[in-house]
N, C-alpha and C positions, 0 to 999 in steps of 0.2 A: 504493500500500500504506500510505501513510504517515497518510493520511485516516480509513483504516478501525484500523489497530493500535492506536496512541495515545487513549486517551480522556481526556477532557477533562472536568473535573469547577469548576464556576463557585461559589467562597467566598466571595467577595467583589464588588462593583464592576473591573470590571478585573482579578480577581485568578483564575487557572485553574492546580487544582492537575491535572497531569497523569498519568494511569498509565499504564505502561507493562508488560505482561506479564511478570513476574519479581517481581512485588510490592515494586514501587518508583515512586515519582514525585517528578517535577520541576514547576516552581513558575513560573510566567509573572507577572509584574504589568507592568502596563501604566499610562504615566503617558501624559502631552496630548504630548510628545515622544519618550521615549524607551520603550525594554521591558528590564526585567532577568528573565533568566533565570536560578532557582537549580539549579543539578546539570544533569547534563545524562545520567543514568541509565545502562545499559548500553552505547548505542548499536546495538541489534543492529537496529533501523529506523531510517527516517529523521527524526528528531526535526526538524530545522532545517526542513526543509519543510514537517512539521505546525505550527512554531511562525509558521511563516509563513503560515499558513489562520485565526490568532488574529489577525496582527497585519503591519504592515508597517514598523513604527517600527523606526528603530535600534537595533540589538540590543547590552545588554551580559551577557557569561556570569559568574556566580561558582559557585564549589565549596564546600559546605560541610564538605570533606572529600576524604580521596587516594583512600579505595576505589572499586574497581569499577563498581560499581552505583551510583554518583554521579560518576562523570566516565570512564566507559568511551566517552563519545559527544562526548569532546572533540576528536575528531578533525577533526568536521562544522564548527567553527567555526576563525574564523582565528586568534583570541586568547582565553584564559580566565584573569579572576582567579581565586588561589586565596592563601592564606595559605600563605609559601613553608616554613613547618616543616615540609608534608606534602608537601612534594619525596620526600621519600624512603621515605615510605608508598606512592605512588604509582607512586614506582620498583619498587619492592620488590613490589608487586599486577601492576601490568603484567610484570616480567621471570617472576615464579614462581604468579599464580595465575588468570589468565586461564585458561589450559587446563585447569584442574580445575573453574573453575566456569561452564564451557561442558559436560564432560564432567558433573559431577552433574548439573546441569540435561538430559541424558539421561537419565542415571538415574532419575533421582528420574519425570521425566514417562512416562516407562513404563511403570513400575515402577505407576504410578497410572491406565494406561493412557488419558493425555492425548497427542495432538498437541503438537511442540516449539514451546517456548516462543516462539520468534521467528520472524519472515514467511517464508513461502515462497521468500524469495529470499537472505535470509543467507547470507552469503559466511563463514563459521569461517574459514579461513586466512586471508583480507583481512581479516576483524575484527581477530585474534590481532596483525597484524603494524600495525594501526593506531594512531599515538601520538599524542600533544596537539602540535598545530605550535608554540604560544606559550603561555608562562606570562608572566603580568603580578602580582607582587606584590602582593599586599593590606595593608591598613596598619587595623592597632586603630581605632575610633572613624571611617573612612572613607567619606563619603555618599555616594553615588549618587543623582543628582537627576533626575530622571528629566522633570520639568514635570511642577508640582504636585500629586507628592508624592515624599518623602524615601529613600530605604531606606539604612539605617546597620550597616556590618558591626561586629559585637563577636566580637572575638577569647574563646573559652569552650573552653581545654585539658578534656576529658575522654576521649570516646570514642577521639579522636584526640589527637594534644600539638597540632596543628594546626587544631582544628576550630573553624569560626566561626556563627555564629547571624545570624540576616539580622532588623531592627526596622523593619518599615514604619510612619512615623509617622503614616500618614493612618488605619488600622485599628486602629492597636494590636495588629496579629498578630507574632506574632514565628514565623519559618520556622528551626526549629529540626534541620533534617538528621536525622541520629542521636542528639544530644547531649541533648532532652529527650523521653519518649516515655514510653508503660509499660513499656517492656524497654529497660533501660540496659546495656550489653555494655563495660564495660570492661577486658580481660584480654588484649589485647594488648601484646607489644613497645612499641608506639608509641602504645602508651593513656597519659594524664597520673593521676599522684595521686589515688583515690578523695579525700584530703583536699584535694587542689588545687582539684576538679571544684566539692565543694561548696561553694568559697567564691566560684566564678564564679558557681554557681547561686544563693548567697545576693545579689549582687551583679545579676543576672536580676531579681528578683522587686521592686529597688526602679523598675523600668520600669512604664509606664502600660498596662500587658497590657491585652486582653481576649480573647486567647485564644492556643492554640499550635498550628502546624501540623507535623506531622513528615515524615519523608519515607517513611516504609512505613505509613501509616494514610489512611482519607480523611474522617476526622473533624476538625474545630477541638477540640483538648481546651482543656478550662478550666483557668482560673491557677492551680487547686488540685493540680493535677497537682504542679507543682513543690513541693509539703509534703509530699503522696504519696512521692515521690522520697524527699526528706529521710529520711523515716517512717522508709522501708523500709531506706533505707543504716544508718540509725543501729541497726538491730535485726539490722545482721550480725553471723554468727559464723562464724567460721570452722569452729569444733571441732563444731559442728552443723547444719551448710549443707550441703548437697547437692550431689554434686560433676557437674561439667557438661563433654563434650566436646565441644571445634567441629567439627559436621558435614562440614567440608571438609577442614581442616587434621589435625585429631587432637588439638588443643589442651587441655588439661586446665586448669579452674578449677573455682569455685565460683558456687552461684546460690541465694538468697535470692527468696524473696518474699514478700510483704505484703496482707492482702486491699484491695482498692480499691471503694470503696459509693458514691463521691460521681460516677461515671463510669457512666455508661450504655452496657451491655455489656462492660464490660470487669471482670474478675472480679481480676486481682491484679496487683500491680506487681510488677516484678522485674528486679533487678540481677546481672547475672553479672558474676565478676570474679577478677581474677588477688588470691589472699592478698600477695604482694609490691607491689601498687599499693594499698595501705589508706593509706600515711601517703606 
């Protein structure tokens, strides 16, 4: 099953960004020795065996983040970095929101009269009860050398207080999770400072980019994106922004957007976010 679910989409040299049905993917690069894997998605198939059809080099996993649908599949390996602030994001998604977004993901695929989202052989109770075996701490500015070529985690509070951004030095891409995208969501509990966010993002932009990878898109966007961002954060308002609920939870914030023209198919930028995380 794992052969045919998974798709496999080729960015780079060595570089496969992967989708996995639920409109999410995880990130393969491959060096002359080793392979890093970023996220590791829902897990509702088997990723590890797919990732093993790409490659046979030693595997290292990192997380760009504690939610779901970026490390619901840490089960499959025996160890994953992650930046340990998001310990308790992660806690917190496994104990209270696995079941609801197993349950929407019914809904909603019905309701659209789609086939479920995940293979024929998904086990929901053995998912539910499945946890990360090992956490390995990540450290600011820490390389991963993978033979001949680099990948550098930077620590970048926004989406999450925890969220890190993955720098391949041999591309110039940077594998940015959720934290750089056209849809910026920060209005969670354990979301960092809209003013926090954009001083890591100004602190991004002095890197030798050439382009960004996120993890719900399967485009490379360009470095312009991150002035996009800027743009669009700087022209919020509260008092005239339009108010937004999370689909799963019930959450109440706000969402701003911005039109974006320098981006091929993509019509507007946009940030939602909690009024209390502005400063």
């Amino acid at each position: 099953m794992s052969d045919t679910y998974y798709k496999p989409l080729k960015i780079a040299e060595n570089i496969y960004h992967i989708y996995e049905p639920g409109n999410v993917y995880t990130t393969l690069i491959i060096g002359e020795e080793k392979a890093l894997l970023i996220d590791t998605g829902y897990g509702f198939g088997d990723l590890a065996a797919f990732v093993r059809t790409l490659t046979d080099k030693p595997l290292e996993v990192v997380l760009t983040h504690g939610h779901t649908d970026h490390c619901g599949g840490n089960y499959e390996f025996p160890t994953v970095y992650m930046n340990l602030m998001d310990v308790p994001t992660y806690l917190w998604y496994e104990a209270t929101q696995k079941t609801l977004i197993v349950e929407k993901f019914k809904r909603d695929r019905s309701a659209a009269g789609l086939p479920p989202v995940w293979p024929d052989d998904f086990d929901e109770k053995a998912w539910g009860q499945q946890h990360t075996r090992h956490f390995e701490p990540l450290k600011n500015g820490q390389i991963f050398d993978l033979g001949g070529r680099e990948e550098e985690i930077i620590f970048m509070p926004g989406h999450t207080k925890g969220s890190i951004v993955v720098f391949d030095h041999e591309t110039g891409l940077l594998f940015s999770g959720d934290n750089i995208s056209e849809s910026l969501w920060i209005l969670f509990d354990t979301s960092a400072p809209l003013a926090e966010y954009v001083g890591h993002l100004m602190d991004i932009k002095l890197l030798p980019l050439t382009g960004i990878v996120a993890s719900h898109r399967d485009i490379i966007f360009p470095v312009t994106i991150i002035n996009d961002l800027l743009r669009t954060i700087s022209c919020i308002n509260p008092q005239t922004d339009r108010g937004f609920v999370h689909p799963r939870t019930g959450q109440k914030a706000l969402k701003h957007r911005e039109p974006c023209e320098a981006i091929e198919n993509i019509q507007y930028i946009y940030v939602v976010y909690d009024e209390n995380k502005l400063q």
